[in-house]
TORTOR-584699 format. One record per residue (C-alpha): residue in one letter; x negated, y, z negated. Coordinates in steps of 0.5 Angstrom, whole numbers. Example, Ala and Ser with C-alpha at 12.3 -4.5 7.8 and 13.67 -1.06 7.14 Angstrom:
BEGIN
<site res="A" X="-25" Y="-9" Z="-16"/>
<site res="S" X="-27" Y="-2" Z="-14"/>
This chain:
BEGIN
<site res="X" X="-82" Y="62" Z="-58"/>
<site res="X" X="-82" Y="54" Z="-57"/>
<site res="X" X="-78" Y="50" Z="-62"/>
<site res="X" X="-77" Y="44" Z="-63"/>
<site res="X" X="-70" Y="45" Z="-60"/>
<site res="X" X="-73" Y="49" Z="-54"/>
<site res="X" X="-79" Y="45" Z="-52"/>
<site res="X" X="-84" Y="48" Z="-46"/>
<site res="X" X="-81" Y="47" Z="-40"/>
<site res="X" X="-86" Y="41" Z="-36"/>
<site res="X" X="-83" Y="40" Z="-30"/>
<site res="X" X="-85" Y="49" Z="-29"/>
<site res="X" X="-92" Y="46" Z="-29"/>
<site res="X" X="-90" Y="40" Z="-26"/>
<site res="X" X="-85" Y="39" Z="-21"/>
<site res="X" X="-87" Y="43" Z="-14"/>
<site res="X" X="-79" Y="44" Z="-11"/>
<site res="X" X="-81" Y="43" Z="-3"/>
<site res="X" X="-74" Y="42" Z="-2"/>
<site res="X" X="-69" Y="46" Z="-4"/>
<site res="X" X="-66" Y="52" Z="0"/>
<site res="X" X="-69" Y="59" Z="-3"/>
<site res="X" X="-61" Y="60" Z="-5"/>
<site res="X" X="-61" Y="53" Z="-9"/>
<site res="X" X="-68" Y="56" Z="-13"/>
<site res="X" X="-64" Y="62" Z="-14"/>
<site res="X" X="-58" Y="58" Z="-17"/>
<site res="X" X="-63" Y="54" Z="-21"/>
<site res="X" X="-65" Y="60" Z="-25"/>
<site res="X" X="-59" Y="63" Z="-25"/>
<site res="X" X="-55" Y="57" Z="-29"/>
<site res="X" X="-62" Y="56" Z="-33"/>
<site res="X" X="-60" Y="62" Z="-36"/>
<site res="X" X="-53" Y="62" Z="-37"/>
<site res="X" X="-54" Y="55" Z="-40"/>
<site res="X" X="-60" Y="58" Z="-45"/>
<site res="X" X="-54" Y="63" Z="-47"/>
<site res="X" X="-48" Y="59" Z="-47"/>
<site res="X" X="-48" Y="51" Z="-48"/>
<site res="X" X="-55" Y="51" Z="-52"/>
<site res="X" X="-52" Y="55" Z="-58"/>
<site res="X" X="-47" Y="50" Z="-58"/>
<site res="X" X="-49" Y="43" Z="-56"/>
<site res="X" X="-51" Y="40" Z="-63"/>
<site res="X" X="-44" Y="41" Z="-65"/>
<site res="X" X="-41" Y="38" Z="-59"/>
<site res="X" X="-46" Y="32" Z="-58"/>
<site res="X" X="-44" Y="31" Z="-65"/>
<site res="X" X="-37" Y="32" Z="-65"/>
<site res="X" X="-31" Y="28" Z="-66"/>
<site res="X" X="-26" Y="28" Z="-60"/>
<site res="X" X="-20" Y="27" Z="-64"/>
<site res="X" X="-22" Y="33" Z="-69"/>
<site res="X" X="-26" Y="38" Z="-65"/>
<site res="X" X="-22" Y="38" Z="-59"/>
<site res="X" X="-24" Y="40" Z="-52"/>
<site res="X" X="-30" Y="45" Z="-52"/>
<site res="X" X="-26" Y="51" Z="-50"/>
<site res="X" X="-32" Y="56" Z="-52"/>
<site res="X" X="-37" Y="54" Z="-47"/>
<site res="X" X="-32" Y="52" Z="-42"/>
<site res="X" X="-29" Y="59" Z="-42"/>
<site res="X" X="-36" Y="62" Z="-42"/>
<site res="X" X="-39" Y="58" Z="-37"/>
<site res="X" X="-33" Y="61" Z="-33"/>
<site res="X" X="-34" Y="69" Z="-34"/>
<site res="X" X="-41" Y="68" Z="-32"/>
<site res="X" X="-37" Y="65" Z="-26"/>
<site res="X" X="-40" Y="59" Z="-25"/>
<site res="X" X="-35" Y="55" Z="-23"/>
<site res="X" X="-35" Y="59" Z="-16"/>
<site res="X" X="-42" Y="55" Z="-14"/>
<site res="X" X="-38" Y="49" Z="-11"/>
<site res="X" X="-33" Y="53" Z="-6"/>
<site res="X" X="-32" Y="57" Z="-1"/>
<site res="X" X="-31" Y="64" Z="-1"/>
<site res="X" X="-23" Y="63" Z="2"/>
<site res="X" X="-21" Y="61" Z="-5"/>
<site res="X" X="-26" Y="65" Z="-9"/>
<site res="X" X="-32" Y="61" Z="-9"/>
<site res="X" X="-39" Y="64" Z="-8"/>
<site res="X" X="-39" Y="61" Z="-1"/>
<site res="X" X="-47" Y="58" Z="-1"/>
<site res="X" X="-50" Y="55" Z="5"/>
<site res="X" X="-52" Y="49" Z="0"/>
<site res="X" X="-46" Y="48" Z="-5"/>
<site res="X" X="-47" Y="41" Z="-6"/>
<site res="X" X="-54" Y="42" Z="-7"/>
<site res="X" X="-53" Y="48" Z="-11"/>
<site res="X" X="-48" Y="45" Z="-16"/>
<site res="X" X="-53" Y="39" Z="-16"/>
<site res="X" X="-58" Y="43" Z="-19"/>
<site res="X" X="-53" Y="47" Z="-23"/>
<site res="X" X="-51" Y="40" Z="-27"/>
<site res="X" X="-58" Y="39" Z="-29"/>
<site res="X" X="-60" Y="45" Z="-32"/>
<site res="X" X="-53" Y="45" Z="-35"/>
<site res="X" X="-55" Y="37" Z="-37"/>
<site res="X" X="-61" Y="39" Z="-40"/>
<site res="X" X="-58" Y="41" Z="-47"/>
<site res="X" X="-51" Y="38" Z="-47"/>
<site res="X" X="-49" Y="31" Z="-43"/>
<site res="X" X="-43" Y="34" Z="-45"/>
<site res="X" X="-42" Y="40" Z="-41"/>
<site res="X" X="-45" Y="37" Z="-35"/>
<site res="X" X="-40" Y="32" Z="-34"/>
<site res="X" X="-34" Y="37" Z="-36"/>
<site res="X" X="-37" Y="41" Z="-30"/>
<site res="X" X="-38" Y="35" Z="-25"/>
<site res="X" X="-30" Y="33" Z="-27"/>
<site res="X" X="-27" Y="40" Z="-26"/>
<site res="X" X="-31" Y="42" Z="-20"/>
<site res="X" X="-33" Y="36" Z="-16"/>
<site res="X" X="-29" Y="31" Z="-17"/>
<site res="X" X="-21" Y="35" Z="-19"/>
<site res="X" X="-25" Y="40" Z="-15"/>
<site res="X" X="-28" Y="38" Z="-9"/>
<site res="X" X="-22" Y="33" Z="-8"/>
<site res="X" X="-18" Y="38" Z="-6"/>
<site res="X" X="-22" Y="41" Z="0"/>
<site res="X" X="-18" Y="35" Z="3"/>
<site res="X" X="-13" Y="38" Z="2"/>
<site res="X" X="-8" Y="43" Z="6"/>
<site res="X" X="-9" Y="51" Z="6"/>
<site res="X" X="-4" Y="51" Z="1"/>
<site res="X" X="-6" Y="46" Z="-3"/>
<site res="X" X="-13" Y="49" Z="-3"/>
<site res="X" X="-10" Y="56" Z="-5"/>
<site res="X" X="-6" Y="54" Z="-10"/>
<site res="X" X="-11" Y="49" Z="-14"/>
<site res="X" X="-17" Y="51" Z="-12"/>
<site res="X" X="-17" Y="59" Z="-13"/>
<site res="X" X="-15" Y="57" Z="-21"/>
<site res="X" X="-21" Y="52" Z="-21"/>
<site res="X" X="-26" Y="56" Z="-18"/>
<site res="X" X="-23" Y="62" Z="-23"/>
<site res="X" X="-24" Y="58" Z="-29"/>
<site res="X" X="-17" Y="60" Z="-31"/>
<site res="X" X="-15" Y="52" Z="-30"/>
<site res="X" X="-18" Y="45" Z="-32"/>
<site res="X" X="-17" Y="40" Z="-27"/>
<site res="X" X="-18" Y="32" Z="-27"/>
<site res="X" X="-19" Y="26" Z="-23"/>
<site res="X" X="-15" Y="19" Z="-24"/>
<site res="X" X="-17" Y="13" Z="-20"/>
<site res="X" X="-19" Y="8" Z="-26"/>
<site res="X" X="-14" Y="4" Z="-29"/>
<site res="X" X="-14" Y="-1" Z="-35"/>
<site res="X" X="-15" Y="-7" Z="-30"/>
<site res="X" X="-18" Y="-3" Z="-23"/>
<site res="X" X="-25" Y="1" Z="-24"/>
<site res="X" X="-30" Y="-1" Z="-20"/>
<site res="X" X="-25" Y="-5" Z="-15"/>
<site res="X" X="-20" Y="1" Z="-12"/>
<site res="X" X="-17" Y="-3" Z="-7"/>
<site res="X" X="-10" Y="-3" Z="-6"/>
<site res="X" X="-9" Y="-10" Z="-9"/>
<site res="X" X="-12" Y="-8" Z="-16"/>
<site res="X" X="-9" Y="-2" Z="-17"/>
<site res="X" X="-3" Y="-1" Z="-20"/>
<site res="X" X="-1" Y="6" Z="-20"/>
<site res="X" X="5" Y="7" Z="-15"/>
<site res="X" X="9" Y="12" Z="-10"/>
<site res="X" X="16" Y="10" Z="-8"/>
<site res="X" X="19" Y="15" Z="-4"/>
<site res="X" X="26" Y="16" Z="-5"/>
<site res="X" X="29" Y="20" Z="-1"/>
<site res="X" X="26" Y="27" Z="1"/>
<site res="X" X="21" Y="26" Z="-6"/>
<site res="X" X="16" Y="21" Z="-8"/>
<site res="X" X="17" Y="17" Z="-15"/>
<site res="X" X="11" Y="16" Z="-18"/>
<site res="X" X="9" Y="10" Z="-25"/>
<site res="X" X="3" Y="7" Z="-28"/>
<site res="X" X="-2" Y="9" Z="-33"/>
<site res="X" X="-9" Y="12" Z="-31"/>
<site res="X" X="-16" Y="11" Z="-36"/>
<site res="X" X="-21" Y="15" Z="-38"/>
<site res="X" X="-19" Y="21" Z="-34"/>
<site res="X" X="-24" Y="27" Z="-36"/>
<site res="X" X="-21" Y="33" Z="-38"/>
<site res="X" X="-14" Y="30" Z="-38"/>
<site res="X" X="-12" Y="31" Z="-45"/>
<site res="X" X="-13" Y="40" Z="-43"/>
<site res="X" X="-11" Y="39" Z="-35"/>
<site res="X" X="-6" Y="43" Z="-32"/>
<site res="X" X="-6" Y="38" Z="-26"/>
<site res="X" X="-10" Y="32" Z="-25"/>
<site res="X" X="-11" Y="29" Z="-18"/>
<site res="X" X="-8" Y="22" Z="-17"/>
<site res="X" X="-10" Y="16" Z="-13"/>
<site res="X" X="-4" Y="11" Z="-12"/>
<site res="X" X="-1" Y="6" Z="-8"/>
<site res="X" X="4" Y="7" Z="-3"/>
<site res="X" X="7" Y="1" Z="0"/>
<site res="X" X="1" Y="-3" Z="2"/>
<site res="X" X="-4" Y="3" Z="3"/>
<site res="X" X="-7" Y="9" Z="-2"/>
<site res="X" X="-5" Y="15" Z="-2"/>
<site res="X" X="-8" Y="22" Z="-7"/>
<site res="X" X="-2" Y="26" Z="-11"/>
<site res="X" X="-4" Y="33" Z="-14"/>
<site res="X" X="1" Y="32" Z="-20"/>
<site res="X" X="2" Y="38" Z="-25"/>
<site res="X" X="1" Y="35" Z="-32"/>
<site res="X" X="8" Y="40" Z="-34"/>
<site res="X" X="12" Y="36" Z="-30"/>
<site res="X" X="17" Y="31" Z="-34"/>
<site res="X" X="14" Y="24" Z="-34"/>
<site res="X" X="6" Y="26" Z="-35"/>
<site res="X" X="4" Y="24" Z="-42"/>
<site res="X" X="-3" Y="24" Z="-45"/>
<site res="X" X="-6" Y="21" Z="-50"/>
<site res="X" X="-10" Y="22" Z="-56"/>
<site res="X" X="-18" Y="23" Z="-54"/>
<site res="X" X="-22" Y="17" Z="-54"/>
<site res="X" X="-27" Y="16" Z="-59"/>
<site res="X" X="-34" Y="15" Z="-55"/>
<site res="X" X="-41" Y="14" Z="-58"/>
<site res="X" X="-44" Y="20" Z="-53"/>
<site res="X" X="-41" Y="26" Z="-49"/>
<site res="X" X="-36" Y="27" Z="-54"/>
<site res="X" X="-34" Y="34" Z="-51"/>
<site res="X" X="-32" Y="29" Z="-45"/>
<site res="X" X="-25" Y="28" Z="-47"/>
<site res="X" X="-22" Y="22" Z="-44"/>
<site res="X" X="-16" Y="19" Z="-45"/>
<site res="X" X="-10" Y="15" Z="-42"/>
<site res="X" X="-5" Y="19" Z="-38"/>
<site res="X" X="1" Y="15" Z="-36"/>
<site res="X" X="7" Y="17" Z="-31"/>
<site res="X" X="14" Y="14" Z="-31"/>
<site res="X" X="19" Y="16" Z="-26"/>
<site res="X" X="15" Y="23" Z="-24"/>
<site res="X" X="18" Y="25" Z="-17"/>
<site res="X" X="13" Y="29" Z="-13"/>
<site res="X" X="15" Y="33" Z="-7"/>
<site res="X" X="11" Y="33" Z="0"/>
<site res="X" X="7" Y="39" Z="-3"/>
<site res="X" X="4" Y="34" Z="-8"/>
<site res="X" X="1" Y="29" Z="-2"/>
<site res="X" X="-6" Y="31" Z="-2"/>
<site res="X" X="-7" Y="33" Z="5"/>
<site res="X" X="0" Y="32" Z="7"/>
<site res="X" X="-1" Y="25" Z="10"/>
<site res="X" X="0" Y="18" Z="6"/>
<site res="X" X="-5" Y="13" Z="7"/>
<site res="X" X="-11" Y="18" Z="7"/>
<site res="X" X="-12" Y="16" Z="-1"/>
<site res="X" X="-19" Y="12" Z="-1"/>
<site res="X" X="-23" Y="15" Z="5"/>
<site res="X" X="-21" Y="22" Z="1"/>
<site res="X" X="-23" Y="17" Z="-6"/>
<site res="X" X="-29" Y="15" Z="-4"/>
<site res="X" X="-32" Y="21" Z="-1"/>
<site res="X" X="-31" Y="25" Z="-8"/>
<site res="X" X="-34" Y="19" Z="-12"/>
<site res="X" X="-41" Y="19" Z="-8"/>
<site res="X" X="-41" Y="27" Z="-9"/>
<site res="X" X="-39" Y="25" Z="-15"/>
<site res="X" X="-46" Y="21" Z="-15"/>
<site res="X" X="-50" Y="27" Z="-14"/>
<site res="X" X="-47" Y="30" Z="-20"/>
<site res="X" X="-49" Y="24" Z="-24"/>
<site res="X" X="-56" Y="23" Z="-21"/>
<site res="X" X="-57" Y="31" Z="-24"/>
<site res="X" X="-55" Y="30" Z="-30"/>
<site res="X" X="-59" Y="24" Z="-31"/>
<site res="X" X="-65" Y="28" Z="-29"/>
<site res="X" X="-63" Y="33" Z="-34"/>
<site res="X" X="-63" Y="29" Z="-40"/>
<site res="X" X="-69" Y="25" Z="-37"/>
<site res="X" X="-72" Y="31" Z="-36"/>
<site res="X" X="-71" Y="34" Z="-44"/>
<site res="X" X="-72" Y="28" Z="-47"/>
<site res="X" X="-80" Y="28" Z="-43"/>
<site res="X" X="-80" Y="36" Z="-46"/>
<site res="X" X="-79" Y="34" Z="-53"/>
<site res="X" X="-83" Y="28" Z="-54"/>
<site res="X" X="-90" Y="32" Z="-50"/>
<site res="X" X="-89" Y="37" Z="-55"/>
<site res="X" X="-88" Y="32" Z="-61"/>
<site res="X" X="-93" Y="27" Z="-58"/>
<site res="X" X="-98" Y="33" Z="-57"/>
<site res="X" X="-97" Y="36" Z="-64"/>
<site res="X" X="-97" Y="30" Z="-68"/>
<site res="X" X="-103" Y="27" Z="-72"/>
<site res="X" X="-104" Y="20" Z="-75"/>
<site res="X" X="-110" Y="16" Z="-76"/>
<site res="X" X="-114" Y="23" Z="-75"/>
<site res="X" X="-112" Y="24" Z="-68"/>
<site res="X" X="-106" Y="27" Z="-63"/>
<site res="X" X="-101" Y="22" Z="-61"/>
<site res="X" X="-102" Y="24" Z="-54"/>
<site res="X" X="-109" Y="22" Z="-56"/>
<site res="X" X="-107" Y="14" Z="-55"/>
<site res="X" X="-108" Y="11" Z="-48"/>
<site res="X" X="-100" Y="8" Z="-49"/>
<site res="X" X="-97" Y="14" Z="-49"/>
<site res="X" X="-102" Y="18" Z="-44"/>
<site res="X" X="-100" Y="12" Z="-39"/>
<site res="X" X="-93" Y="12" Z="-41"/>
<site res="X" X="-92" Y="18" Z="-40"/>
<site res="X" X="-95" Y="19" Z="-33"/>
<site res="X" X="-91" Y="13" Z="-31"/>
<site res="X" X="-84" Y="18" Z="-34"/>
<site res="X" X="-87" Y="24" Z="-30"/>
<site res="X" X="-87" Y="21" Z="-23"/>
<site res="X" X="-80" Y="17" Z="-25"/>
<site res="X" X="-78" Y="24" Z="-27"/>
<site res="X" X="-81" Y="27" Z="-20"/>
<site res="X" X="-78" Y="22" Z="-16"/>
<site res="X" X="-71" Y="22" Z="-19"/>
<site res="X" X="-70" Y="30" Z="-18"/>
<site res="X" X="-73" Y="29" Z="-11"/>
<site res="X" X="-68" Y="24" Z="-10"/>
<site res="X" X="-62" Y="27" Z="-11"/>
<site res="X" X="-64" Y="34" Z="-7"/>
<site res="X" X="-64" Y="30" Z="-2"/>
<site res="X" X="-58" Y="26" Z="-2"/>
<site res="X" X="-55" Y="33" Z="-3"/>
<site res="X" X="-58" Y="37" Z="2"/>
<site res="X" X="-56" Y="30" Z="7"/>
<site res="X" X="-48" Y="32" Z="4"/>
<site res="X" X="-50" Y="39" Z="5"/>
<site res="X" X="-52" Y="38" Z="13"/>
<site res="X" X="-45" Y="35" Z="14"/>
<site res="X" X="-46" Y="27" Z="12"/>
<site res="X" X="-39" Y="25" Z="8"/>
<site res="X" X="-43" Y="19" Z="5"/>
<site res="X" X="-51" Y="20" Z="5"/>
<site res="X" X="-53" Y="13" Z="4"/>
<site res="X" X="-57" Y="11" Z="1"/>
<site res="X" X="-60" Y="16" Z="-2"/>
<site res="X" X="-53" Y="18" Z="-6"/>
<site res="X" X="-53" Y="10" Z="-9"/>
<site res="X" X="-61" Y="11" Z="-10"/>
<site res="X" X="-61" Y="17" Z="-14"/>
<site res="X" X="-55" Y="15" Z="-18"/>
<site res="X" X="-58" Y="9" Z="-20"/>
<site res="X" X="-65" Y="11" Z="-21"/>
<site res="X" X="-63" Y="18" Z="-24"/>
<site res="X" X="-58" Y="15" Z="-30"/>
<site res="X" X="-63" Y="9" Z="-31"/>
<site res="X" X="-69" Y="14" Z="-32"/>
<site res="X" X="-65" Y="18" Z="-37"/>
<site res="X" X="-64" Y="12" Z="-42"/>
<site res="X" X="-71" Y="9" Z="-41"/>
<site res="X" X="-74" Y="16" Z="-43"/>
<site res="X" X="-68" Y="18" Z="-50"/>
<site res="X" X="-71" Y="11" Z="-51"/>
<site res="X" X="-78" Y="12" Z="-51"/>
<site res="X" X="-78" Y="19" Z="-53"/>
<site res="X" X="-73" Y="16" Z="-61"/>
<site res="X" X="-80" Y="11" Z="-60"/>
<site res="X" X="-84" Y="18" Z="-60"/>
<site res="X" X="-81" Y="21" Z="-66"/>
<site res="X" X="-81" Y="15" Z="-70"/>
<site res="X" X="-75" Y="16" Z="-76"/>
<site res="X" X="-74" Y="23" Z="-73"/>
<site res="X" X="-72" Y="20" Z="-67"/>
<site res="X" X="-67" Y="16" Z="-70"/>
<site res="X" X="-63" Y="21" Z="-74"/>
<site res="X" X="-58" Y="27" Z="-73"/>
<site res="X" X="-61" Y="31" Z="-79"/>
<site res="X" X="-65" Y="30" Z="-85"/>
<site res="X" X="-61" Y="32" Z="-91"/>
<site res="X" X="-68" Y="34" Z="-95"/>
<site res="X" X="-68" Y="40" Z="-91"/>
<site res="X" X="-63" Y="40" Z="-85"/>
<site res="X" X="-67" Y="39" Z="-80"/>
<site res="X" X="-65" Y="36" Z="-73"/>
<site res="X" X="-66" Y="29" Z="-70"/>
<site res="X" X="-68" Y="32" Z="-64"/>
<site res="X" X="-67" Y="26" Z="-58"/>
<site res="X" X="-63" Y="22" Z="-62"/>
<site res="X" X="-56" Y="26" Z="-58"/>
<site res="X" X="-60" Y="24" Z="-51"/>
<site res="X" X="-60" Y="17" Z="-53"/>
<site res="X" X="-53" Y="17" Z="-55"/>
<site res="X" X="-50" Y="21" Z="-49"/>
<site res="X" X="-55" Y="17" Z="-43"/>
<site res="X" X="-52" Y="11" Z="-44"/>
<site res="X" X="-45" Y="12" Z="-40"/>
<site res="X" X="-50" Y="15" Z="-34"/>
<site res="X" X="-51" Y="8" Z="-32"/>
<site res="X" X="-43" Y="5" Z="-32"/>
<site res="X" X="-38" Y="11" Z="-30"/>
<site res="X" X="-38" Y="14" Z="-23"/>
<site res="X" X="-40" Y="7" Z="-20"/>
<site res="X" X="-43" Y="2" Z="-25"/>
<site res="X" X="-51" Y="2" Z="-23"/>
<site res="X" X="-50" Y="-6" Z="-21"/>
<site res="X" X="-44" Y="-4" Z="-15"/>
<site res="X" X="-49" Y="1" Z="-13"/>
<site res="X" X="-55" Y="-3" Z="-12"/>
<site res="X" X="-51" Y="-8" Z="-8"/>
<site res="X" X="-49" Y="-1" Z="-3"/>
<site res="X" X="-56" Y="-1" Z="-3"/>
<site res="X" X="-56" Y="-9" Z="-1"/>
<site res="X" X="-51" Y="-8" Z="4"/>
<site res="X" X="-55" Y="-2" Z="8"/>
<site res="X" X="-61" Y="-7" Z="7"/>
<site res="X" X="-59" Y="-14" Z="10"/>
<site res="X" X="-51" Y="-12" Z="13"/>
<site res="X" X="-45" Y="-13" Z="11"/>
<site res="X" X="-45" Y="-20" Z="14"/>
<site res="X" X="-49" Y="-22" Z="8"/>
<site res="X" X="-48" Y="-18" Z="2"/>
<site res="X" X="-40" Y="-18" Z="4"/>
């Protein structure tokens, strides 16, 4: 039966998915289901948790990987479910996933594409000892690139994070921000410099010299645990180099961030998508001055704009998906196109649907009767959607780039 916290799916009656794999519909209904049983239960405690108090959502996580959905990404060689699509089946994966809790998508996305996905550069026995936990669930992984000074500039000027061999190790010392997951990690995946290039260390957060601190306090996805990770005098052996070759750092890097990308655009699909459901149901239930909300031409049309925006986001990242799929390391535009597009969507449709609930909107709860604020969470979550994973305005200008040449745009 439909509630007002589980509204009519629209995009069933709306959306006719011309391009997925029969394997990526499959993969669809089958985390729709798992998301319906595992993250919906749990998605208002967590979208209204605090970080510091409520911790990593360590149910859900271990749900989702008894249901064994971290094996969507990988191979079969270190335990994943070997699909012909993974990209574009995890892809679908963080949008149903998305759909109830921001949250979850993101510590999702973190531990398989980033932490995850970056190791498939790695050696055989990297990948064995690393990837086969993050597929099991057994380990949580995380990703370290952003710095308090370095975030959308990773060049080897900007970041700070340094690897000094000494002798037979390597010595690494500096301080990462805003790493997902870090604070419950076993290891965390490090980008830093090395010499007048980059490399990427694979650093078990048990080892001495790695310190976490304290989650961040966010406004939205605050089951996304972020916080500060410092390293001081943490000696790493060649085992520890991703891939086994120093300099390798930001090609490796840069390949993740825009899979990365995808997984935004997902995400931002799913949210998008949610907050459409939600208003449709309000907007065509609701009566004032004698007649449906729906029956106002300002929301008919704003509301067919948002369809189309909403099929056209999801088309988007299926197609950079099935572009990364297809062997292409950095399927451009469409990555920086969907990521864009997707994450932007996602806030203009939480705002419009808070705007259609009117004061419900702008609420968690009503205290007369416990009853839900039923978007207010999407607007809240939405918004980081546009900063991380590549702030929007250096992804349009990737775009600017494949339209007029490096030559001009620089």
């Amino acid at each position: 039966m439909t509630t007002p916290q589980h509204p009519v799916r629209q995009a069933d009656r709306l959306y006719r998915d011309l391009l997925s794999p029969a394997e990526t519909l499959e993969i669809r209904e089958r985390v729709r289901k798992i998301a319906a049983d595992v993250v919906a239960p749990a998605a208002r405690r967590i979208a209204n948790g605090d970080e510091r108090v409520d911790g990593f959502p360590r149910d859900v996580f271990d749900g989702l990987a008894s249901a064994g959905l971290f094996r969507v990404p990988f191979a079969a060689e270190v335990g994943g479910d070997g699909l012909a699509h993974p990209v574009t089946a995890t892809a679908v994966a963080i949008e149903e996933l998305a759909y109830y809790s921001s949250s979850i998508a993101a510590v999702f996305d973190v531990h398989c594409i980033l932490s995850g996905s970056v190791l498939t550069h790695g050696t055989e026995a990297q990948q064995q000892r690393w990837l086969r936990p993050v597929a099991e669930g057994s380990l949580v992984g995380a990703f370290a690139t952003t710095e308090p000074e370095a975030s959308s500039d990773l060049s080897p000027q900007a970041v700070q994070t340094v690897a000094v061999r000494h002798g037979d190790a390597w010595v690494l010392n500096g301080r990462k921000r805003w790493i997902s997951n870090s604070p419950v990690a076993g290891f965390i995946v490090t980008l830093a410099r090395t010499e007048d290039r980059l490399s990427m260390f694979i650093v078990d957060t048990s080892q001495p010299g790695v310190r976490v601190g304290q989650p961040d306090q966010k406004m939205g996805n605050r089951g996304q645990l972020t916080a500060d990770v410092w390293f001081e005098d943490v000696e790493l052996m060649d085992d520890a180099l991703l891939g086994g070759e120093p300099g390798q750092g930001l090609r490796h890097a840069l390949a993740t961030l825009t899979l990365g990308r995808i997984g935004i655009a997902a995400a931002g699909v799913g949210m998008a998508q949610a907050a459409f459901d939600h208003a449709v149901a309000h907007l065509s239930t609701r009566e004032a001055f004698g007649r449906k909300l729906a029956g106002n031409q300002h929301w008919q049309f704003l509301m067919a704009e948002r369809a189309t925006e909403i099929e056209n986001a999801r088309s988007l990242y299926l197609k950079a998906a099935l572009r990364r799929d297809a062997g292409e390391v950095f399927p451009e535009p469409e990555a920086s196109m969907a990521k864009f597009y997707g994450s932007r969507l996602a806030v203009d449709m939480a705002r419009d649907a808070v705007q259609a609930f009117g004061g419900l909107g702008f609420a968690r709860e009503l205290s007369a009767d416990g009853t839900p604020g039923p978007v207010e969470a999407i607007y809240r979550d939405s918004k980081i959607g546009e900063i991380y994973e590549g702030a929007n305005e250096i992804l349009k200008w990737v775009v600017a780039r494949t339209i007029f040449g490096k030559e001009i745009t620089g």
